[in-house]
C-alpha positions, 0 to 999 in steps of 0.5 A: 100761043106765046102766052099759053106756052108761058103760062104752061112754063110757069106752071111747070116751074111751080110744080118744080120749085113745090116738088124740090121745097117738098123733097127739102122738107122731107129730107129736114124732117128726116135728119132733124125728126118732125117735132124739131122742125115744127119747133123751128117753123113754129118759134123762129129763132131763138129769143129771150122769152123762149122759156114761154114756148118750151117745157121748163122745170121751174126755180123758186125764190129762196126762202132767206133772199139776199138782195143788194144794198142801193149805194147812195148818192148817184153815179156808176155809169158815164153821163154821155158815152160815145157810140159813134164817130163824133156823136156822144149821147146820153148813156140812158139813151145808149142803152135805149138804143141798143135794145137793152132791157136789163143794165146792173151795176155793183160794185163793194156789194151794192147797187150803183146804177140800175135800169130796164127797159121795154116794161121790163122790171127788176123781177123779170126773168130772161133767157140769159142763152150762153151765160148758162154755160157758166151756170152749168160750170158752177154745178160741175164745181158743185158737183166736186165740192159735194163729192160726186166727181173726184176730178176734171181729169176723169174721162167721159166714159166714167159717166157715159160708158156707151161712148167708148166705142166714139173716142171720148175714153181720152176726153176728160171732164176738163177738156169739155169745160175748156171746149178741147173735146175734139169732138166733130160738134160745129156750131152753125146756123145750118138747119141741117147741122147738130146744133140747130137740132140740138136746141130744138130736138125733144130727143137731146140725150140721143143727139149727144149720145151721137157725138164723135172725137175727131181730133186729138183732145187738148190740141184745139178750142173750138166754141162748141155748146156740144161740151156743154150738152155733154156735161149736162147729161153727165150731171144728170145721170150723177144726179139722178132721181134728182134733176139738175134743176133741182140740184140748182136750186139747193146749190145756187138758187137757195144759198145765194139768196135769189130774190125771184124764181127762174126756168130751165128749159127742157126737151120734151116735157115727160122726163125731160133733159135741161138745155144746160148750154143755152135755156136758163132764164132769170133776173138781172139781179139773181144773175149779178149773185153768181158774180157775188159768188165768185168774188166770195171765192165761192161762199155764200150764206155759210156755205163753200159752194164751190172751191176757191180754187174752182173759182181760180181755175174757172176765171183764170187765164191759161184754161186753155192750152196754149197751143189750143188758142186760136191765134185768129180769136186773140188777134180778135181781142178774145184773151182765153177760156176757163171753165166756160168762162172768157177771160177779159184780160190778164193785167185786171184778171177779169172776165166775163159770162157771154150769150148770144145777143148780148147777155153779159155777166161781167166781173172785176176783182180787182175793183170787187164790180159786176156788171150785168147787161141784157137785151134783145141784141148787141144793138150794133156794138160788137161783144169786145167794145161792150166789155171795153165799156165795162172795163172802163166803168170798172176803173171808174170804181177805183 
């Protein structure tokens, strides 16, 4: 009788546990919609070859390349590197370890130290994730360049009036480059909240369209790829018939001389929206050319890209009000935020394009070096001590 009762208490728990599990996953597909949950049981998290698995409109090589020079004679990078207490190993067997696959080094304008990893090569494109920020930056400095803004300081509501009635008439295109929207936008892992939604959801303009000013904008930084996302779609009703993909390739890809194609991930594959915060995937070398850019003050083969003057607002510290900084994130090492740029420190003026697992676009103006890493993970070192390690390869280059 005691072993019926347990197999009936068991039996009753697993109808209880399968019912609560069911119950949960409707409830996931209502918030979320089903094609966002199936994507996310379907992929997983988010990796650096996702371009394979979504809808993407694809860059193509540009038809003047402008690859770099290979400085002679060896150097760029330390022999040995010390990642551990009292363990000081080869600096190719760091990155080994670190699962990085892409590790570029330039500096004048030629190339001093170059290595990949886990077959990949100098053509292979990945998802660069939040170094598409900075991308996304560079177009909305395109954008006023070639006259279709007429400021950072216009609000919202110019481009997307249907949000007027959401507070953002008081957000301006300079508050969502430097992440002070205000906006109720929370970046997390919860897959209930908006932002697992949003790099999964085939609807993304109608997930933007449901975003709220919930604090006064100017007065906070908050990281929030949600500013982002609404510069996209602010891009993409500018830019109409025409796709931000498209505007890329005739404002970066084509004058700056990228020697490989490259994708930009889309939420649904009819008349798609780019993912402009996270989805760009390219070469480590293609990458090292927006480097090449801003050093130039924003020219390339001719051709003002942006402004000197969007290259300094950018890159420059003080992009975020004082009073906005968290004094937690300085007290972490993190300096400031331009135009969706981090700012490495004031003394050299460098900075720097971060994404998730370790995906870095590293800049120096001061030793004119540029640095891009890649990989599949930080590789257990913290993002402060990877651009401590580029810090000091830069000063190497004085």
């Amino acid at each position: 009788m005691r072993r019926l009762l347990s197999r009936d208490l068991l039996l009753k728990l697993t109808a209880a546990l399968a019912g609560t599990l069911l119950l949960v996953l409707t409830a996931w597909v209502v918030v979320a919609g089903p094609m966002t949950v199936y994507r996310v049981i379907r992929f997983g998290d988010t990796q650096i070859d996702d371009f394979r698995h979504y809808p993407g409109r694809r860059l193509s090589a540009s038809p003047s390349p402008a690859p770099f020079p290979e400085a002679a004679g060896p150097g760029g990078v330390p022999s040995t590197i010390q990642i551990t207490e009292g363990e000081e190993i080869p600096f190719d067997q760091m990155l080994a370890r670190t699962d990085t696959i892409a590790f570029l080094v330039i500096e004048d304008g030629a190339i001093v130290y170059e290595r990949y990893l886990q077959d990949h090569t100098a053509s292979s494109p990945s998802q660069i994730f939040s170094v598409s920020k900075s991308i996304t930056s560079l177009l909305v400095g395109a954008a006023l360049e070639d006259g279709l803004i007429d400021s950072v300081e216009q609000p919202v509501t110019t481009f997307l009036p249907e949000l007027a009635d959401q507070g953002f008439d008081a957000v301006s295109l300079r508050h969502l480059l430097t992440m002070t929207s205000g906006t109720d936008y929370v970046e997390n892992d919860n897959p209930f909240g908006t932002h697992v939604i949003l790099n999964y959801t085939p609807n993304l303009e109608e997930e933007i369209l449901g975003f709220q000013v919930v604090d006064e904008p100017g007065t906070v930084f908050r990281y929030k790829s949600g500013d982002n996302a609404l510069l996209g779609l602010i891009l993409d009703r500018l830019l109409a018939p025409r796709s931000i993909t498209d505007y890329a390739q005739d404002t970066i890809w084509s004058p700056l001389g990228m020697e490989d194609g490259g994708v930009w991930s889309i939420d649904s594959a009819e008349d798609g929206l780019e993912r402009t915060w996270c989805c760009l995937a390219m070469s480590a070398r293609d990458l090292a050319k927006v480097g090449r850019l801003y050093l130039s003050d924003g020219a390339a083969d001719g051709r003002q890209v942006v402004s000197p003057d969007w290259v300094r607002q950018s890159t420059q510290v003080g992009g975020v009000p004082t009073a906005a900084w968290p004094s937690e994130l300085r007290a972490a090492g993190w300096r400031n935020y331009g135009y969706q740029w981090w700012l490495a420190s004031e003394e050299a003026g460098d900075y720097f394009a971060l994404g998730k697992d370790g995906k870095f676009l590293y800049v120096n103006p001061t030793t004119e070096t540029i640095i891009v890493r890649l990989g599949w993970n930080l590789g257990n070192v913290a993002p402060a001590r990877w651009i401590g390690l580029f810090q000091a390869i830069a000063r190497e280059q004085e």
